[in-house]
N, C-alpha and C positions, 0 to 999 in steps of 0.2 A: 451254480457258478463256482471256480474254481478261484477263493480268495488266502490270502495272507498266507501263503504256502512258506515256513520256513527253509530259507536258502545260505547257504556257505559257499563260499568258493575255497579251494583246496589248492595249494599253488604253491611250486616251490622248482628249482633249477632242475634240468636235465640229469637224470637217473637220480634222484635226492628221494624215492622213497613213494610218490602218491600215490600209487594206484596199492602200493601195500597197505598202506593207511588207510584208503577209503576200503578197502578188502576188511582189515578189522573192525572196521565203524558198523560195517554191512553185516559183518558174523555175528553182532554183537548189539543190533538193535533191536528194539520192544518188538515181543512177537509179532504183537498186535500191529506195527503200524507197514505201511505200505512207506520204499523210500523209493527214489528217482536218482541217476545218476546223470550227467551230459559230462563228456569228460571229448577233448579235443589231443590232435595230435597235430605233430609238427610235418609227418610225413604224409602222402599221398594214399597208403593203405592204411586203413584202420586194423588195430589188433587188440587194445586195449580190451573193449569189448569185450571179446573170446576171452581174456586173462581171465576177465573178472567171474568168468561163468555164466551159465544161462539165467535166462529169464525168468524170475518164478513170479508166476501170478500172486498178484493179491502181496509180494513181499518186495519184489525186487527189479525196477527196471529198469533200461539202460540203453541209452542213445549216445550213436558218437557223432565227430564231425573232424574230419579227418581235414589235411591240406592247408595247414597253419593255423595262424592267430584265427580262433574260431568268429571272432567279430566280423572277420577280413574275407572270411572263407565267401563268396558271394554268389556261390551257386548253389551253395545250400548253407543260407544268413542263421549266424546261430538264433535269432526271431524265433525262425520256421521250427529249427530243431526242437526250441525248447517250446512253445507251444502243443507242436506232436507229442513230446509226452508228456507235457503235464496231463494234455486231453485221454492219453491212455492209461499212464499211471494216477490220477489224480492223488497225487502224493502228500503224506506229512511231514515228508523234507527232504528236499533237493540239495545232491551235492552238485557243483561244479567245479571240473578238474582240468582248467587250461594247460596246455603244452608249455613245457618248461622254456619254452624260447618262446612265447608269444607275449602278450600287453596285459597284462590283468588287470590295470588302472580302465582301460578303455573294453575291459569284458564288464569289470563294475559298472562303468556307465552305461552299458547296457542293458542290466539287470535295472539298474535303479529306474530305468523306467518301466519296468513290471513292477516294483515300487510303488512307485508313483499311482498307478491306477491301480493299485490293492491287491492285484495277482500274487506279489512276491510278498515275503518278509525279511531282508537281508538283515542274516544274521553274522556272525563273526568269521571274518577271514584268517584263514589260517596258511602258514606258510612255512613251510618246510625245509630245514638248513643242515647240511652236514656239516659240521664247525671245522672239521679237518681239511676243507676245500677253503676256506674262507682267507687261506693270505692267498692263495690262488690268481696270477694277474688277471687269468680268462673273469673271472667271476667278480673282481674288485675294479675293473675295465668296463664290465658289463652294465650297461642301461638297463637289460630288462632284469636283472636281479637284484639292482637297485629299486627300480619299482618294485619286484617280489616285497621284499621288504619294505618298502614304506607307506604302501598296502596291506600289511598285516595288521590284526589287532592281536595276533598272538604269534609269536616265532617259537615253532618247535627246533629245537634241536635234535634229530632222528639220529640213530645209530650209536649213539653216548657210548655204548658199551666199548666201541671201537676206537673211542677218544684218546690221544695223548696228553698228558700233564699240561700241554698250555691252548689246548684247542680251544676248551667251551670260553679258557679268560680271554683270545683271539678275538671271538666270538663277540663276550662280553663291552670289551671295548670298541671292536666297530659296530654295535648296536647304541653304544654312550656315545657317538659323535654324530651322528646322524640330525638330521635337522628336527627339531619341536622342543616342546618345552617338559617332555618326562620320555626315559630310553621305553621300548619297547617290552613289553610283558615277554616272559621267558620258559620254556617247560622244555624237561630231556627226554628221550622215550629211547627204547629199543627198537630196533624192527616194527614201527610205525605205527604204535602201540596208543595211538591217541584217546583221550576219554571223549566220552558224548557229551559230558558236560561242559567243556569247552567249547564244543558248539553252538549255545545256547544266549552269550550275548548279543547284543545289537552290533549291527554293524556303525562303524565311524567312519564309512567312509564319506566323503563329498565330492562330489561331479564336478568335474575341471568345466571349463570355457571351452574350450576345443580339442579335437581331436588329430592327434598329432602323429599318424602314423597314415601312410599308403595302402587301400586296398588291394587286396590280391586276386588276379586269373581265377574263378573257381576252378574246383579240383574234378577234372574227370572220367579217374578212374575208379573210383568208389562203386559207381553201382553198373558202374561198365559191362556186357557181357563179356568173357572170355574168350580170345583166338581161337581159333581148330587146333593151336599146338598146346594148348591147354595150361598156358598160363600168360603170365602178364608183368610186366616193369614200369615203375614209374620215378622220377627223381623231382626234389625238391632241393632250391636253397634260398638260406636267407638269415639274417641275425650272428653271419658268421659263421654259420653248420651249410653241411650239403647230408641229404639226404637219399636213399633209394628205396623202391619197400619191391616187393613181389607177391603175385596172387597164383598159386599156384592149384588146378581144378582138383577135386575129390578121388580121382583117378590116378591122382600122381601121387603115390605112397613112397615114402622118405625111409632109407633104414636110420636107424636109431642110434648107433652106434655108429658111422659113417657121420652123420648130424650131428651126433654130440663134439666128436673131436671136432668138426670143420667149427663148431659156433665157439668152443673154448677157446681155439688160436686165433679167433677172430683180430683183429685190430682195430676194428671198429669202437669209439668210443659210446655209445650208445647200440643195444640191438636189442630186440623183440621179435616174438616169432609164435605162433602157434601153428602144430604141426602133425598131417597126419603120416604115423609110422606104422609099422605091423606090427611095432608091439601095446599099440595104442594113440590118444592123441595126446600130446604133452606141449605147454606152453614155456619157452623159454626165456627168460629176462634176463641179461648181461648188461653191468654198469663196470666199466671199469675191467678189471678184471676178475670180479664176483661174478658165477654164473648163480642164478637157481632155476629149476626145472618141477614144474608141478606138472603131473597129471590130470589132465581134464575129462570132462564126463564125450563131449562131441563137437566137433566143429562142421561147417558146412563144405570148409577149404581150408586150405594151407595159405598160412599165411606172413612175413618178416619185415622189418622196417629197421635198417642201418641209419645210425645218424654218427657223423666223425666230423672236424674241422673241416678238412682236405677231403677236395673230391677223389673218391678212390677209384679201382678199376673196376666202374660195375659188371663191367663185359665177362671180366675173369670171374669175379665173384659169381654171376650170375650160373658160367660153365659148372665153378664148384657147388653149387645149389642142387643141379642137373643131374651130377653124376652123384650124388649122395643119396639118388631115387635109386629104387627097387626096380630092375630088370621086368 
């Protein structure tokens, strides 16, 4: 039986860093042990995934669940997901990386009931802050980054290096007003540079009475076959974002430098993408106007997920996707 599995949930606003952090957690854990990831997204393709790299037996495995707040997702209930791998990874510690626009209070309450029956062992939620976004109205307006934080038992401050003179005190003081009776524990990192040792307390969190959000349409395009034209669009919105992603088949090779410029001028405030080009396959992550671009070992598809306030022109976007292919 698959008991007391230590679990973290990893959670922090739109482009704030997780999937880098859970990247260095993953580089960086005991040879020996076997880790699990579930990690959710807010749009209809999944990409995460393909960032994080393949699957290595016996060390590394990873499940997504694409199509929102992962609790909401209802055609494929994060339940299911997270069941499936524990039964294939049976893991010695589960992260979970909800979508930076999703519930985390109400993804807790879900865990807590693997909890409950000894499956799980939630350990300390961590939650991820760029301090220089913090007088921000989107963010200081925002419901679900107020819960980010008041479901943490530890707030990182990610990117310090990039900080100005009154960011992290910014920071400092809207963590001192916050409701309870002591501010919130506090740690600065680079480039999402988390210890493992942090993940190692118990969780404090407590299950609310009810659940206070609408289930969502499952999502499905995730495991959809592909048109004859060899690719695929889908759009999402909600939480005040509009989303669109694209699945684009193995036969549709991207040049590299056509895809580089169109993803730098993007104007999209969120995007992801992993892509096959001729000069290899490379995943993209754009927050803002920071691009980075890693090379990856393979992917099965191509694949992008825009996320912006305003719905944009997917139409047009989707034409420049098109002609950025290889003849």
């Amino acid at each position: 039986m698959i008991q007391k599995v230590p679990t973290n949930v990893i959670t922090g606003f739109l482009g704030v860093g997780k999937t880098t952090a859970i990247q260095h957690l993953l580089a960086n854990k005991p040879a020996a042990e076997r880790w699990a990831v579930l990690v959710n997204e807010f749009g209809e393709v999944g990409v995460d995934g393909a960032l994080f790299g393949p699957e290595q037996d016996n060390e590394v495995y990873i499940r997504e669940v694409p199509g929102g707040c992962m609790c909401c997702a209802a055609g494929l209930p994060m339940q299911v997901a997270l069941n499936q791998l524990l039964a294939k990874a049976r893991p010695h510690r589960l992260l979970i990386e909800p979508t930076g626009l999703g519930h985390p209070r109400e993804v807790l309450e879900t865990l807590s009931e693997g909890a409950r029956n000894g499956v799980l062992d939630l350990r300390a939620t961590l939650t991820l802050v760029d301090a220089r976004c913090i007088m921000d109205e989107r963010y200081l307006r925002s419901d679900t980054f107020r819960q980010q934080i008041e479901v943490a038992d530890l707030v990182v401050a990610n990117r310090s290096d990039l900080y100005g003179s009154e960011d992290l005190n910014n920071l400092q003081r809207y963590l001192a007003f916050l409701p309870g009776e002591s501010q919130k524990p506090l740690k600065t990192v680079e480039q999402g540079q988390i210890e493992a040792d942090w993940l190692r307390p118990p969780s404090s969190f407590q299950q609310p009475e009810t659940h206070g959000h609408h289930h969502r349409p499952p999502p499905v395009v995730e495991e959809a076959p592909l048109p004859e034209c060899g690719y695929q669009r889908a759009e999402n919105a909600g939480e005040g974002y509009h989303s669109c992603g694209w699945r684009f088949g193995p036969s549709i090779v991207f040049d590299y430098d056509t895809l580089f410029s169109l993803i730098s001028g993007s104007v999209s405030e969120r995007l992801k993408g992993v892509f096959i080009t001729e000069q290899g396959v490379f995943g993209f992550n754009k927050a803002g106007a920071v691009l980075t671009v890693v090379e990856l070992d393979d992917t099965l598809e191509s694949r992008v997920e825009m996320i912006h306030p305003e719905r944009l022109d997917w139409t047009a976007i989707e034409a420049d996707w098109l002609a950025s292919t290889q003849d």
